[in-house]
C-alpha positions in Angstrom: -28.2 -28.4 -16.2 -27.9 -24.9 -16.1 -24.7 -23.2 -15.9 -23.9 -19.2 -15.9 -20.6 -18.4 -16.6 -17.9 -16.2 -14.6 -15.7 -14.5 -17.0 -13.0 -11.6 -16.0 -14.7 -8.2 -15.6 -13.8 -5.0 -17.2 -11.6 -3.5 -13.8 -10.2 -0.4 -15.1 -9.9 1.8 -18.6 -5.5 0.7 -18.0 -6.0 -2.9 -17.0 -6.2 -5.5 -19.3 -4.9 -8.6 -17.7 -5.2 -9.9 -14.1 -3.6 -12.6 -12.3 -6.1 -14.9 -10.4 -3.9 -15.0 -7.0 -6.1 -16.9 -4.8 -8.9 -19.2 -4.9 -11.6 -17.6 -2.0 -14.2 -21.4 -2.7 -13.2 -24.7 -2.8 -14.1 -26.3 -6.7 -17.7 -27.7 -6.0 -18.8 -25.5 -3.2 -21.6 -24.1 -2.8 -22.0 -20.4 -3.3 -24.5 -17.5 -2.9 -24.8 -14.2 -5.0 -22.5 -11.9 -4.4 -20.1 -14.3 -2.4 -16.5 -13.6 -3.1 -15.1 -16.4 -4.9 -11.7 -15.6 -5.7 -9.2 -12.7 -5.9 -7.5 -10.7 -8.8 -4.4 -8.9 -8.7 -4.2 -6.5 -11.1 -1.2 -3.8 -11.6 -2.2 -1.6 -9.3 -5.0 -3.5 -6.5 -5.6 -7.1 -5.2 -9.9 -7.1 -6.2 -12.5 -9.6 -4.9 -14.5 -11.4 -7.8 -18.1 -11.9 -6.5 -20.6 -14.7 -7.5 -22.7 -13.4 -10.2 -25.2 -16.5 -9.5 -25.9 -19.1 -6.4 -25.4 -23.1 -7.1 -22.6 -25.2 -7.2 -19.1 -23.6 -8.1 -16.7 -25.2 -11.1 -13.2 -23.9 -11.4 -12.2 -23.5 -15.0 -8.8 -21.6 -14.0 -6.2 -22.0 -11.8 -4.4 -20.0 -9.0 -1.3 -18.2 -11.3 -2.9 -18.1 -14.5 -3.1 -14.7 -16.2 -6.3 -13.7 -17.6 -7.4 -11.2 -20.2 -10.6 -9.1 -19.2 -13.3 -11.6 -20.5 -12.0 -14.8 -20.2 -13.6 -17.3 -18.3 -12.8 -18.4 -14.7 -15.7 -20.2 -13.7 -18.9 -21.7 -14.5 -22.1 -21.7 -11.7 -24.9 -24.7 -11.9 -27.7 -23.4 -10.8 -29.6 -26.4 -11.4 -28.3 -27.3 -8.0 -30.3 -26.0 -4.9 -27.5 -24.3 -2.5 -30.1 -24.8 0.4 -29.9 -28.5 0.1 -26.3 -29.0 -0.6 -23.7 -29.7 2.3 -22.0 -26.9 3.7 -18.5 -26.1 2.1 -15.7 -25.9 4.0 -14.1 -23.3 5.2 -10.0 -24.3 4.0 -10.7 -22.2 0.8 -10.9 -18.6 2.5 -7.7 -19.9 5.3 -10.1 -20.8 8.2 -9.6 -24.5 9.7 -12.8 -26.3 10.3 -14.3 -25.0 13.7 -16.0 -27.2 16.3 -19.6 -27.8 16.8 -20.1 -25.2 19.3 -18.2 -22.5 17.6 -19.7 -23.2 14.0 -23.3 -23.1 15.7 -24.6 -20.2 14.3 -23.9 -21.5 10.6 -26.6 -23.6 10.8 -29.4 -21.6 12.6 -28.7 -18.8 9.7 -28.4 -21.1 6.6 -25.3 -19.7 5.5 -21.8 -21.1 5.9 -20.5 -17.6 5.7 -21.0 -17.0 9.0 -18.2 -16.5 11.7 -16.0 -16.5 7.9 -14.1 -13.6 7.3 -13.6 -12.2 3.7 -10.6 -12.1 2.2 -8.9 -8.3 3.5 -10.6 -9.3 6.9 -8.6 -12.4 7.1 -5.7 -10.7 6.4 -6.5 -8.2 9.2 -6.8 -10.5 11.6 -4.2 -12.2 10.7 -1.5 -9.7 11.0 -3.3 -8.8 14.2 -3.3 -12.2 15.5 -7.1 -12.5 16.5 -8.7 -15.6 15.9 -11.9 -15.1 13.7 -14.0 -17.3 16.6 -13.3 -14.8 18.5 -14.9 -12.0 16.1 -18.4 -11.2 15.5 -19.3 -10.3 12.4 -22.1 -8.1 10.7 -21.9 -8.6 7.1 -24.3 -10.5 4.9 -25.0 -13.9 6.3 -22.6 -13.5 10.0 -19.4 -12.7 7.7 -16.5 -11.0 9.0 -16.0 -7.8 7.4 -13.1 -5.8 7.2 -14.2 -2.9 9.7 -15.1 -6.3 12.0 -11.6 -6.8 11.9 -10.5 -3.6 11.9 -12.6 -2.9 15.4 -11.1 -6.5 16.4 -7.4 -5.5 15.9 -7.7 -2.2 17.7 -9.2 -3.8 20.8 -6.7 -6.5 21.1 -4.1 -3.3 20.8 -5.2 -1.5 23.4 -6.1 -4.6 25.7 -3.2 -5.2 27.8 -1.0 -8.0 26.2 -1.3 -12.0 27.8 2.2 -13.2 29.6 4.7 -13.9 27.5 5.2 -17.2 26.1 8.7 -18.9 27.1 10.6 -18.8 23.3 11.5 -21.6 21.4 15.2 -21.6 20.9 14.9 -21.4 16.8 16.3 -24.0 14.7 19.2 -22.8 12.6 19.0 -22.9 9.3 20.7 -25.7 7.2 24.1 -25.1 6.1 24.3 -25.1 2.4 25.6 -28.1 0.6 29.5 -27.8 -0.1 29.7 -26.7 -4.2 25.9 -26.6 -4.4 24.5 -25.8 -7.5 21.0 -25.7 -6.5 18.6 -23.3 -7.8 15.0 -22.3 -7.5 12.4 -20.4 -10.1 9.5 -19.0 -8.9 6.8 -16.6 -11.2 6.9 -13.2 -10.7 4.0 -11.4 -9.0 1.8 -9.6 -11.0 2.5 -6.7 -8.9 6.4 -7.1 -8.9 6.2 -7.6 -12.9 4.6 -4.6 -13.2 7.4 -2.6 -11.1 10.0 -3.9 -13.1 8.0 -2.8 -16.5 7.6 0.4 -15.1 11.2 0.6 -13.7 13.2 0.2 -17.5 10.2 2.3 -18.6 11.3 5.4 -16.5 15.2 4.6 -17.5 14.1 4.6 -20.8 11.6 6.9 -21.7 13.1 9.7 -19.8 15.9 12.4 -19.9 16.5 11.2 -15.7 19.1 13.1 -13.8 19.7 13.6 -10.2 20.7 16.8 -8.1 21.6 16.2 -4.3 22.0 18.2 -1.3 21.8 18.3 2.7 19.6 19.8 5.1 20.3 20.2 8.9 17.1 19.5 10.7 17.7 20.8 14.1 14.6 23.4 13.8 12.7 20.7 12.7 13.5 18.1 15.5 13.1 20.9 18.0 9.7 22.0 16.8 8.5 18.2 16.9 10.1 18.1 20.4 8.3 20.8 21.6 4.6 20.8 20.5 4.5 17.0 19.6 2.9 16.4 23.4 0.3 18.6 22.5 -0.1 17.9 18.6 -0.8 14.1 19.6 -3.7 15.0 22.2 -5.0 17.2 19.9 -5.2 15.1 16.6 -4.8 10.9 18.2 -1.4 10.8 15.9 2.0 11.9 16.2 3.8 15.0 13.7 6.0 13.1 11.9 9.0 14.3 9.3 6.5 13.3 6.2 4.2 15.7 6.6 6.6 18.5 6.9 8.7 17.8 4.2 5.1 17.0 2.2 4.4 20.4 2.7 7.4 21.9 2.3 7.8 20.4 -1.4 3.8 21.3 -2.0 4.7 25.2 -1.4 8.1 25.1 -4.1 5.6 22.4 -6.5 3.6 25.8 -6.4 5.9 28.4 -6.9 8.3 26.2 -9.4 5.5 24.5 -11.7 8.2 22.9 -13.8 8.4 20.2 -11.5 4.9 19.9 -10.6 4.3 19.3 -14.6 4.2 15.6 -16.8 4.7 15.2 -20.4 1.6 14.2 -22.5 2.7 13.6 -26.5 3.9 17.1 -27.4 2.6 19.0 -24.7 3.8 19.7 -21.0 0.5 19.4 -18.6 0.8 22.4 -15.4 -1.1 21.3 -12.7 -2.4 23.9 -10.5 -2.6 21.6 -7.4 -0.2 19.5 -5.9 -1.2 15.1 -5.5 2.2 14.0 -3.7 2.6 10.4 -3.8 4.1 8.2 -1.1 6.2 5.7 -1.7 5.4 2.4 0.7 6.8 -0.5 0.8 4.9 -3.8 1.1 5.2 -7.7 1.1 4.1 -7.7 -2.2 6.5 -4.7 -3.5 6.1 -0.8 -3.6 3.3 1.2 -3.8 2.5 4.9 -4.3 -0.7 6.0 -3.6 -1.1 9.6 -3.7 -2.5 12.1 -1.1 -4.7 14.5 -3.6 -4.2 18.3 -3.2 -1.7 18.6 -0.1 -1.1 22.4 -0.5 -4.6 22.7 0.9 -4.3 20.0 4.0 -3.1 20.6 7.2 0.0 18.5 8.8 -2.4 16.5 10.9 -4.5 16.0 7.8 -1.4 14.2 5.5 -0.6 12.3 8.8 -4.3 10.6 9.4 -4.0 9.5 5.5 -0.9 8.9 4.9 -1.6 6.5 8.3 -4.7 5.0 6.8 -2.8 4.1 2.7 -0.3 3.0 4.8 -1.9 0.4 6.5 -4.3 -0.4 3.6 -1.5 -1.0 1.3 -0.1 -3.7 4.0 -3.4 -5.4 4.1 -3.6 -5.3 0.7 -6.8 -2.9 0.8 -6.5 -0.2 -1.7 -8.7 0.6 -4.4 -7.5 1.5 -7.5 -8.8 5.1 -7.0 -6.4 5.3 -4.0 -3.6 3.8 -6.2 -4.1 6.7 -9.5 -2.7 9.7 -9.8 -0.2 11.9 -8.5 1.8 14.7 -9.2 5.2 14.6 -7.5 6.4 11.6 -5.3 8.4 10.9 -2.1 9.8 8.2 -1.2 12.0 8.1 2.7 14.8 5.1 2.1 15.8 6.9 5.3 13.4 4.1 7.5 15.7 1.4 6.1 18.7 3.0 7.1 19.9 4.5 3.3 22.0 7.4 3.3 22.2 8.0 0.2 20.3 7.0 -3.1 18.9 7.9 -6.6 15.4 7.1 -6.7 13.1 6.4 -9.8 11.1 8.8 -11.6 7.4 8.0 -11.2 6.2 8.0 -14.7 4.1 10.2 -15.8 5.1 12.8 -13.3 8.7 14.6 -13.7 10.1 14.6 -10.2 10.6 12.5 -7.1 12.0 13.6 -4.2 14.4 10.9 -1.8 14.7 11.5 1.8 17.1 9.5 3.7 18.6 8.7 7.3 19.5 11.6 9.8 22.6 11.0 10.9 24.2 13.6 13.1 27.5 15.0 11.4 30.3 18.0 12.5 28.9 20.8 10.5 30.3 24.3 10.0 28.3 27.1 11.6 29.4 29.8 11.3 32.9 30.2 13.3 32.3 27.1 14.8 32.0 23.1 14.1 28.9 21.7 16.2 27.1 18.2 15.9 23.9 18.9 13.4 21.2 16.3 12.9 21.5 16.0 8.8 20.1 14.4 6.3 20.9 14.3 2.3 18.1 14.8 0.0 17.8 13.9 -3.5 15.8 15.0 -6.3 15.5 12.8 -9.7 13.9 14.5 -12.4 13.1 14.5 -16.4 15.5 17.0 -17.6 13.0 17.2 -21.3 11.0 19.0 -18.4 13.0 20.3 -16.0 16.3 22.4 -16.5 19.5 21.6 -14.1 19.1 24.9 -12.5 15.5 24.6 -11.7 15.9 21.3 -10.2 19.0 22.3 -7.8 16.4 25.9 -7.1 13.9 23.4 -6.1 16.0 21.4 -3.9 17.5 24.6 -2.0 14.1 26.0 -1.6 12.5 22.9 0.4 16.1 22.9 2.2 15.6 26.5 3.5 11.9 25.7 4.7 13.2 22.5 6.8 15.8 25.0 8.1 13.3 27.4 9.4 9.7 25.3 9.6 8.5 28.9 11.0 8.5 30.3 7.9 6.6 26.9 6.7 3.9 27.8 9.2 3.7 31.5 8.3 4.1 31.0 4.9 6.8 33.5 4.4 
């Protein structure tokens, strides 16, 4: 026998350890080169771990183990001819076992990938609700890509939607045992063990203070109102409140450096550019993937990528390029109905910047009490870097640009 073994690659210069999450081949299928066989999660990304030989597949470890980079997770025999093994199954990668005339172009091509999705794919199309029979793909071998599925989830949303389905009246959950003293343990996900690390880390490790204040956004709303019609036909996506208050914090991050900065050892790095992270939640926990040098993009610019990490973050889809970096984060508790909060310094950067619900509220203007659409901002920062009147300077500034976006635009 010949074996070749499969052992953790080096991912990134800051990862060390992975998780191995998910099994992608069944132990003792058959696999090809370069056929993902299983997934890591790392701290930051959810990675596909390709076949480095073909032959038959041995599983050395399980779904849940944490590996170190190097250790082995499976061994190859490629003593054993793939082309005249049986076909593996498809269970492994989430697909039930199709009938004969929808698994007919596996055999004429060779490959059991095809008509298979990969792993993001199947998540697509998941979410989406398309059945991969009904998806054509154009990878290696008839495999379902991720733009397949992509392409397939966009058509289903702009096909008109089948009759609805009379509901099932839903079961109701079990009442819980009188004086139950039940409990359950289950392992934290890489991904959520690596929040929590980074959580007590910012506590810790930093000087963290927070400064609040309010902002009526009645110019704002009003502006949205009237151009939004036009913005949407212009761009294909809608001006939403991210994107202004993105640019808004880019232009102070600019003019107020301080809280643009990160400590490194014994020296405070400037940056002369502004990365703003965005904080978005997912099954899995949250992530803040940056959008790199926003004082130089235009609102419909943040909104097309702030759209697309959004919904590669759901599917699980980012790189770890998409996932490093920033310089100032913000993060809108406001979409899960918070009014108020103190958010968590970012480590390294210095600042993070909490928007929350609008809420319309009796405000006085001048002589007069009128109903103002308002919402409470909140700035947490590292006060070794940032002084108590800088921070509350900051905060007034982007305040005063949300009041009057016009002098956003004209960059008064």
């Amino acid at each position: 026998m010949s074996f070749v073994e499969m052992r953790v690659p080096t991912i990134g210069e800051s990862i060390n350890e992975v998780t191995l999450s998910r099994w992608l081949k069944e132990d003792g299928a058959m696999v090809r080169l370069d056929d993902p066989i299983c997934e890591f999660e790392s701290d930051k990304a959810t990675l596909e771990f390709p076949s480095e030989a073909a032959g038959k597949l041995i599983h050395v470890a399980k779904e849940g183990d944490d590996l170190k980079i190097g250790d082995l997770v499976a061994r190859i025999d490629t003593s054993v001819s793939a082309a005249a093994a049986p076909i593996a199954p498809a269970a492994a990668s989430g697909q039930s076992e199709k009938p004969a005339e929808t698994a007919a172009p596996a055999p004429a091509s060779g490959s059991y990938a095809a008509g298979h999705p990969s792993p993001a794919a199947a998540k697509i199309l998941k979410e989406s609700g398309v059945p991969a029979s009904q998806v054509e793909g154009t990878g290696r071998d008839g495999r379902i890509t991720k733009e397949d599925a992509q392409k397939a989830a966009e058509s289903k949303t702009v096909a008109p939607p089948p009759a609805p389905e009379p509901k099932a009246i839903p079961k109701p959950a079990a009442p819980a045992t009188a004086f139950s003293r039940d409990e359950e343990r289950k392992k934290m996900s890489r991904m959520r063990r690596t929040i929590a690390k980074r959580l007590v880390s910012a506590k810790n490790e930093t000087a963290m203070l927070t400064t609040f204040n309010e902002v009526d956004l009645t110019e704002v709303m009003a502006l949205r109102e009237k151009y939004q019609e036009r913005f949407t036909a212009k761009y294909g996506i809608k001006l939403g409140f991210m994107s202004l208050f993105a640019k808004a914090c880019s232009r102070v991050l600019l003019e107020m450096p301080d809280v643009n900065a990160r400590i490194e050892g014994e020296d405070i790095v400037y940056h002369q550019f502004v990365d703003i992270s965005f904080a978005i939640s997912t099954p899995n926990g949250l992530v803040v993937p940056p959008i790199r040098n926003v004082e130089s993009l235009g609102f419909a610019d943040i909104e097309l990528q702030l759209k697309d990490l959004s919904t590669k973050a759901r599917n699980g889809t980012l790189t770890l390029e998409e996932m490093t970096g920033g310089t100032f984060t913000i993060t809108n508790g406001g979409v899960f109905g918070s009014l108020l909060s103190t958010p968590i310094i970012n480590e390294p950067q210095s600042a993070i910047l909490g928007m929350h619900a609008i809420k319309n509220r009796p405000i006085a203007v001048g002589d007069k009490v009128e109903i103002r659409p308002m919402m409470y901002l909140a700035l947490s920062y590292d006060h070794r870097v940032i002084d108590g009147s800088t921070s509350v300077t900051f905060l007034v500034k982007v305040k005063e640009l949300l009041e009057d976006p016009m002098a956003l635009l004209l960059e008064l």
